[in-house]
C-alpha positions in Angstrom: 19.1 26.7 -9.9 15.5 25.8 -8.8 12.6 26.7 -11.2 12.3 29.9 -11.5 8.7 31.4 -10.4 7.8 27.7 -9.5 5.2 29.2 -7.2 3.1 30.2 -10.5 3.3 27.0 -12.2 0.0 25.4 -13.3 -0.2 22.0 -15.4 -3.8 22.1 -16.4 -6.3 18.7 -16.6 -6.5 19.6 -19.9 -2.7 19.5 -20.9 -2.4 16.0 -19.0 -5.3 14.5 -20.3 -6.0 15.3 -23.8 -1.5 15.1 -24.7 0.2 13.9 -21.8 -1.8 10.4 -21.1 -4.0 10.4 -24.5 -2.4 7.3 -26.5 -4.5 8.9 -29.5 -2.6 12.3 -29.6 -0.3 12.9 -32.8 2.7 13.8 -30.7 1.5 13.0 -27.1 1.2 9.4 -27.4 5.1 8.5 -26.8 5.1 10.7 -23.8 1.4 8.7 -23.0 3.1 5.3 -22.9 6.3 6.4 -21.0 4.2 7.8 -18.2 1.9 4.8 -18.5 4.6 2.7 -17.4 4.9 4.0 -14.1 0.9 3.8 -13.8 -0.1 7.5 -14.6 -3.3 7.3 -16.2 -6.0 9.3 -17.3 -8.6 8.8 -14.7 -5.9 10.0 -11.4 -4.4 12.8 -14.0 -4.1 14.3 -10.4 -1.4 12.1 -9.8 1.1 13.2 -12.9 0.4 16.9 -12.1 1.2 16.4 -8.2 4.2 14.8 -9.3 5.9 17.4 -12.1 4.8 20.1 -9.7 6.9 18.3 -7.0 9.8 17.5 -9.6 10.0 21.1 -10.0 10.2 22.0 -6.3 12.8 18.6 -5.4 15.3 18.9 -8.4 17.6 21.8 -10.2 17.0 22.8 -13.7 19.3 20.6 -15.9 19.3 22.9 -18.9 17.7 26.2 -20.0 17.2 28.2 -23.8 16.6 31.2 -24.4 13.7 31.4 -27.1 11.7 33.8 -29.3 9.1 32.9 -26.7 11.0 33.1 -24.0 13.6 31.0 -21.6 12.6 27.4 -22.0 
């Protein structure tokens, strides 16, 4: 199964830059250095979001749970 409504899915600058890439957030900063490694970086977020949102469209979701929130 594909993502469902992956035409709606947005990955905000904000999201990327301040947890995703920021080696300074709390809980960000191991996902920071793993994308690091593969040359992400703040300054090109452009680059991290292009590829998740292409992720999404390529591969099948591994694994899905069904939340208080929602399916995750």
């Amino acid at each position: 199964m594909k993502l469902p409504n992956r035409e709606n899915a947005r990955v905000s600058e904000q999201k990327i830059t301040a947890y995703l890439l920021s080696m300074t957030h709390p809980t960000g900063r191991d996902k920071a250095a793993f994308f690091w490694k593969f040359g992400f970086a703040p300054e090109n977020w452009q680059l991290l979001r292009d590829a998740l949102l292409q992720h999404a469209d390529i591969h099948e979701v591994a694994a899905s749970e069904d939340t208080l929130f929602g399916m995750w």
